[in-house]
C-alpha positions in Angstrom: -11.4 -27.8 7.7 -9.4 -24.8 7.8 -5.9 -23.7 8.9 -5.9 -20.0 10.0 -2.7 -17.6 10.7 -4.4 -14.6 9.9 -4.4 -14.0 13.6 -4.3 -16.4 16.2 -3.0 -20.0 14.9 -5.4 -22.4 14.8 -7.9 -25.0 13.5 -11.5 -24.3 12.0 -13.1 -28.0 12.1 -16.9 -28.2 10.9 -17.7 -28.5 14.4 -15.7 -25.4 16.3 -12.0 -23.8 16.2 -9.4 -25.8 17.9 -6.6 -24.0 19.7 -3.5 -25.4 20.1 -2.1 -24.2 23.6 1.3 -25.1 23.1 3.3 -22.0 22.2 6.4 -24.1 19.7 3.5 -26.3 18.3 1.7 -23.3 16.6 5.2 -22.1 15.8 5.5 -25.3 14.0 2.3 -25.0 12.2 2.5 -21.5 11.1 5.9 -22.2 9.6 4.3 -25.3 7.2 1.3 -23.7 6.4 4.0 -20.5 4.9 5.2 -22.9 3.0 2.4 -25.2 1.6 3.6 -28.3 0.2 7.4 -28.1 0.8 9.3 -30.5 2.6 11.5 -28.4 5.4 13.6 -29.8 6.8 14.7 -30.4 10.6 17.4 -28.0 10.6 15.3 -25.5 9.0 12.4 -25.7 11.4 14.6 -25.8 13.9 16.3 -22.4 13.1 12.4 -20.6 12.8 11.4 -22.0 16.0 14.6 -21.0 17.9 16.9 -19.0 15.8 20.6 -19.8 17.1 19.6 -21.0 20.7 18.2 -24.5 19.8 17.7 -26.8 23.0 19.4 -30.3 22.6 16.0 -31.9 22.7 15.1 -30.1 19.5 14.4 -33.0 17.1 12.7 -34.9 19.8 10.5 -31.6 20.4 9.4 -31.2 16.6 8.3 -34.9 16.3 6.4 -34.3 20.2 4.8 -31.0 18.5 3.9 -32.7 14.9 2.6 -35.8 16.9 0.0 -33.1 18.6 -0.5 -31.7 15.4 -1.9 -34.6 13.8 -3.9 -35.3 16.7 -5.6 -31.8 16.5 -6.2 -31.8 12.5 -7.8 -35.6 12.7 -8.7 -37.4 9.5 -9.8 -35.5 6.6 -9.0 -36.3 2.6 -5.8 -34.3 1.1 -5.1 -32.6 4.2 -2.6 -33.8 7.0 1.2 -33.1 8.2 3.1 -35.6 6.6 6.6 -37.1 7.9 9.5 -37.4 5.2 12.5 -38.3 5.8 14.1 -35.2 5.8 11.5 -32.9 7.8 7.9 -32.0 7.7 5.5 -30.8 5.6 1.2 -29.7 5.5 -0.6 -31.2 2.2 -3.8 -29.4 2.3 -5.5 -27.6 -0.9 -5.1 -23.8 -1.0 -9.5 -23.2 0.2 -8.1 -24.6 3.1 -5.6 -22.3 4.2 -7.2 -18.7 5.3 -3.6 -16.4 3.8 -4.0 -18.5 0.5 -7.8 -17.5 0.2 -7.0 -13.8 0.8 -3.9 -14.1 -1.4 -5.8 -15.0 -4.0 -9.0 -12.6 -3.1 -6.0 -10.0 -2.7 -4.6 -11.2 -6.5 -8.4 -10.9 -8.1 -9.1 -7.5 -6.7 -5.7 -6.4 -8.0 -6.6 -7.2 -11.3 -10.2 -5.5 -10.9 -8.2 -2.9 -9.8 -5.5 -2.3 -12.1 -8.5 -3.3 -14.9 -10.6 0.3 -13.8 -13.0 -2.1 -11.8 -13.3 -0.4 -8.9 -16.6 -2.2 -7.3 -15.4 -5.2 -7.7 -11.6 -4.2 -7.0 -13.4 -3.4 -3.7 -15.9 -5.8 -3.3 -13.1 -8.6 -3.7 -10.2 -6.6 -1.4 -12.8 -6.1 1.6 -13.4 -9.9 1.8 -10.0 -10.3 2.1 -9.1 -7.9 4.4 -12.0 -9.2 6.6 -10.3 -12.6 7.1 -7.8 -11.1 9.5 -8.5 -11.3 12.8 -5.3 -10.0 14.2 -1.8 -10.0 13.6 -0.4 -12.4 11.7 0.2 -15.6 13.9 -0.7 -13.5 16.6 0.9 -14.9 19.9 4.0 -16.9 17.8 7.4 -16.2 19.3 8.7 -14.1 16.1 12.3 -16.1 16.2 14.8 -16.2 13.2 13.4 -16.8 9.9 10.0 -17.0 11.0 10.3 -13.2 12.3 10.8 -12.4 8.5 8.6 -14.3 6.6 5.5 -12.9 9.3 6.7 -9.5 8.5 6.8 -10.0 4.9 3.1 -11.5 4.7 2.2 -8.0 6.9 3.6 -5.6 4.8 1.7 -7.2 1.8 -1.5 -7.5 3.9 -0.5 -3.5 3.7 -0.3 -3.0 0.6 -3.4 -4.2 0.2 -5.4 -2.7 2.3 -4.1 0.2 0.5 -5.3 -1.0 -2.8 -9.0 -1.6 -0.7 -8.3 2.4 0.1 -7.7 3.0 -3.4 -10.5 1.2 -5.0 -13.0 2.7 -2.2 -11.9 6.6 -2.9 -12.6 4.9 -7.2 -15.9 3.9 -6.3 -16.9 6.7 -4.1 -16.6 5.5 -0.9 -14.9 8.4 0.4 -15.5 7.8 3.6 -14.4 4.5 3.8 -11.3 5.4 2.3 -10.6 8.1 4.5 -10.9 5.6 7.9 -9.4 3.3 6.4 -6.3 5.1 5.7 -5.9 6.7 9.0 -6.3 3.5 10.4 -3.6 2.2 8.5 -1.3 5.8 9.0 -2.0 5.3 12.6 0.1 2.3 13.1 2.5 2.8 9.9 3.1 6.3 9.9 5.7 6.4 7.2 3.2 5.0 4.6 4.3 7.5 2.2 1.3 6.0 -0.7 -1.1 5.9 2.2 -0.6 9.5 2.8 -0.9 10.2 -0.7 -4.2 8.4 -1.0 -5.3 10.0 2.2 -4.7 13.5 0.6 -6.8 13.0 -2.1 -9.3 11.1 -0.2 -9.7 14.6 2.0 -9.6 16.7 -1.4 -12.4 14.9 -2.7 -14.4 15.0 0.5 -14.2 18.6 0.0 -11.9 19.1 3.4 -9.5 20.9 1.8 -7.9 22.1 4.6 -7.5 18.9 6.2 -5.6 17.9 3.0 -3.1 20.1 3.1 -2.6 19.5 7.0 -2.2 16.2 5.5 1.1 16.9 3.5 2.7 18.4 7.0 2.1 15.7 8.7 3.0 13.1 5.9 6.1 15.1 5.8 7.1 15.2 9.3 6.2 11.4 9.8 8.7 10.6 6.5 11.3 12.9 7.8 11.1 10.9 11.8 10.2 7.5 10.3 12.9 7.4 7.5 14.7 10.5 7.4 13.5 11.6 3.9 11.2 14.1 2.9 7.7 13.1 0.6 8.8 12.1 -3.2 8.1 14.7 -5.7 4.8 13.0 -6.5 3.1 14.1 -3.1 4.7 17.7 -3.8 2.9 17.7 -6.8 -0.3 17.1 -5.1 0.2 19.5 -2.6 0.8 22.1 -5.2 -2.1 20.8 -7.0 -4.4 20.8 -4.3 -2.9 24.5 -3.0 -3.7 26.2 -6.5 -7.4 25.6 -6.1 -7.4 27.8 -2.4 
């Protein structure tokens, strides 16, 4: 079986996925499986699910959503929701969470990465990047804590697929690179190491012109996004690339 948050929140049993329709119940679950093995306890769950507007019912309601839980993730060896006294928490091995498989395919291509192993930096950071299938707990009221932790396992999902770009452009998949970082630019437009890569991406491609387009739009999308202008280092490559006209 496996638990999945890398988009929608649910269940992948041998036999099908299970969806769990109720909205605070997948909350619930998403909020475990971020925090694989640790007991949390009712006040904390209480706070991710609805911040500082709790409904008096709330206890009752996160032992009516763990009894569903269980209900949905049956029998299996190892893996369960388990009752403490203090709160809740999921016992399941890390192949059977889908963000701890790509955090770990996302750790290995790091290291092929940072090792001058492009092929396999890439090889290693496509699987991972293909076991999204949305946003992360896609459909979850982001409330409180929970709104944080989802935005922080987002912004290292970007990170890596900038590392994918990276080791793409290093093993000569230009192209690839190249959609793969406008893709990414197109939704986080103040990317500053995406432009970067994107730049060089273009220069290699032999488009220099759309490379240095590239540093006025990086530039304008730094100055709207965050009011700064591009860091020396994309200067530099600017220059670099302006020399060769």
């Amino acid at each position: 079986m496996l638990f999945r948050i890398l988009g929608p929140v649910d269940l992948l049993h041998p036999h099908g996925t299970v969806s769990i329709r109720r909205g605070k119940a997948r909350a619930l679950l998403a909020v475990l499986l971020l925090h694989p093995g640790h007991v949390l306890s009712y006040d904390r769950l209480t706070r991710a699910l609805w911040d500082e507007s709790p409904p008096v019912s709330a206890i009752g309601n996160l032992r009516t959503y763990a009894c569903l839980l269980r209900g949905l993730i049956g029998e299996h060896e190892g893996i369960g929701l388990v009752t403490h006294d203090a709160g809740y928490s999921i016992q399941a091995p890390p192949t059977a969470m889908d963000h701890l498989i790509w955090a770990d395919l996302v750790e290995r291509g790091g290291r092929a990465l940072a090792d001058d192993v492009p092929d396999e930096a890439y090889q290693l950071l496509s699987a991972a990047e293909q076991l999204w299938r949305g946003d992360a707990a896609h459909g979850v009221e982001r409330l409180g804590p929970l709104a944080g932790w989802l935005a922080a396992l987002e912004e290292q999902r970007l990170h890596a697929v900038e590392d994918l770009a990276e080791a793409a452009l290093l093993s000569g998949r230009t192209t690839a690179a190249i959609a793969t970082l406008r893709a990414v630019l197109t939704e986080n437009p103040a990317r500053e190491r995406s432009w970067e890569l994107l730049m060089t991406a273009l220069d290699r491609s032999g488009d220099i012109d759309a490379a240095l387009r590239c540093f006025g739009d990086a530039q304008a999308a730094l100055r709207d996004g965050l009011g700064v202008d591009p860091a020396p280092r994309l200067h530099h490559l600017f220059q670099q690339i302006l020399q060769r006209v």
